[in-house]
N, C-alpha and C positions, 0 to 999 in steps of 0.2 A: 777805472780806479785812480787814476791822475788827477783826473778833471777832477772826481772828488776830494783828491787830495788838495789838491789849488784853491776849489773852492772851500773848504774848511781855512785853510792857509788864510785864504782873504777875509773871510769874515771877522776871525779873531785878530788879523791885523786893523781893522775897521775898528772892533769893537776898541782896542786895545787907544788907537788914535781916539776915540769919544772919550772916554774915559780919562785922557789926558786934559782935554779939554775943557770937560764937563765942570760946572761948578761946583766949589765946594766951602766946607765951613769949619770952626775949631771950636772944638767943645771939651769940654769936660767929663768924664763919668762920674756917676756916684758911685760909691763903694759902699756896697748893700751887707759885707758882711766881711768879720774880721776877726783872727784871735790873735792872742799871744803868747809866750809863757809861762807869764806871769799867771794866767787865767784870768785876766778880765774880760769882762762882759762884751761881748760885742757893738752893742749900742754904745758902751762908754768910752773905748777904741775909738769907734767912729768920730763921736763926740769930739774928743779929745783932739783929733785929726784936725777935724772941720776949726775949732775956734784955737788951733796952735798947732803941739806936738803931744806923742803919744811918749812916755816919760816906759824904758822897758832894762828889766834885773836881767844880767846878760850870764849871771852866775847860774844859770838852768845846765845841766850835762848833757849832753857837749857842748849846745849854743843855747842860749837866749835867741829870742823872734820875734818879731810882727810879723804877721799875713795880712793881705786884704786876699781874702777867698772868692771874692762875687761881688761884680761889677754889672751897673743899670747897662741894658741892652740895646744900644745904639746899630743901626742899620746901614750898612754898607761903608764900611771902614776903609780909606786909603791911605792912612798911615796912622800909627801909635804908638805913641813914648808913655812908659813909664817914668817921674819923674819922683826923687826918692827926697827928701829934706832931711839931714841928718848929723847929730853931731856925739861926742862919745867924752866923758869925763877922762882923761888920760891919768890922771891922779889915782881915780878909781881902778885902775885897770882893764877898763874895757878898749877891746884889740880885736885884731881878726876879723873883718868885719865885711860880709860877704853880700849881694845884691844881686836877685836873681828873678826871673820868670818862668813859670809852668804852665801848659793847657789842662795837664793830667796830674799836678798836684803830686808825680813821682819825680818825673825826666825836667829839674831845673836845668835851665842855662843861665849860667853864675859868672859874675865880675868879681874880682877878690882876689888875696886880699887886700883890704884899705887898712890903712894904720888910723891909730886913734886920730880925732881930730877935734880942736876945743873951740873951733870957730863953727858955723851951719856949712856945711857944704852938700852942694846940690850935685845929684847923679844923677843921669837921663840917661835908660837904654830904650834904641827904637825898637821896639817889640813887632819882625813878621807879619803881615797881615795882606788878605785879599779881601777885594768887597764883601764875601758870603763869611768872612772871620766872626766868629760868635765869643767876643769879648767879654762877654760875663762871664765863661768859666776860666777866664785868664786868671793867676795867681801870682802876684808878687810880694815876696819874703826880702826882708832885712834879717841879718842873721847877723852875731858876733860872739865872742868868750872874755869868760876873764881870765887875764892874760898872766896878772899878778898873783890869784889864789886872795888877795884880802875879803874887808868887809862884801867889798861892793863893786860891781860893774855897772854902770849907767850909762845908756842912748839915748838921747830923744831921736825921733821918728815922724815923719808925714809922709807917705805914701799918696802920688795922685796920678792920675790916666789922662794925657791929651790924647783927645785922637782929631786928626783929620779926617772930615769922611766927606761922602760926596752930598750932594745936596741933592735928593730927588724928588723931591715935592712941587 
């Protein structure tokens, strides 16, 4: 029982030193799908994303959101940040502004909250991850309120995924 114990011991200690070593690469995912509060289209989220920001009514009860829901499926992940681009009109009343990630789209783990902000400030959480990590049902939400009760809440938004992975080809 020892010996097998040792020898499991070593292997994963092996495996663990490769893996350190091994090469790797930084890429981007695409973000395959996406809503809002607002209800727009998912293709025009996307859209919107890719050639700027996603412009979101934050006056929805309790929060206004972006999701990206589903991410292209990259193969053996050794690290991932979600990196959020985001700014919020203060004037308007958008506050509260929350930044968070899900595997199961129930159980977020949330940053927050941020106070308005009228310049773009950039938020990175490194998102968990092992080689066998299946990144495409990862989910990360921008969430906020209005704070004031007026017309209007406004955020823009761009939601993106680095990940490192390893290079196995």
């Amino acid at each position: 029982m020892k010996k097998a114990l040792i020898l499991i011991f070593s292997i994963l200690i092996f495996c663990s030193i490769l893996l350190h070593i091994f090469p790797t690469e930084e890429i981007y995912a695409k973000p395959l799908r996406a809503k809002d509060s607002d209800g727009t289209q998912s293709e025009e989220i996307l859209e919107n994303m890719r050639k700027g920001y996603e412009t979101i009514i934050l006056k929805h009860f309790p929060y206004g959101f972006l999701e990206v829901e589903e991410w292209e499926k990259v193969k053996f992940p050794k690290k991932a940040y979600a990196i959020i681009k985001w700014r919020t009109y203060e004037e308007l009343g958008a506050g509260n502004i929350y930044i968070g990630y899900s595997f199961d789209g129930k159980n977020y783990k949330e940053i927050g909250p941020f106070n308005e902000s009228v310049n773009f400030t950039t938020t990175i959480i490194e998102i968990p991850v092992n080689p066998l990590s299946d990144l495409s049902k990862l989910k990360v939400r921008f969430r906020g309120e209005d704070t004031d009760f007026g017309v209007d809440a406004i955020s823009e938004v761009r939601i993106e995924l680095k990940i490192i992975k390893y290079k196995l080809s």
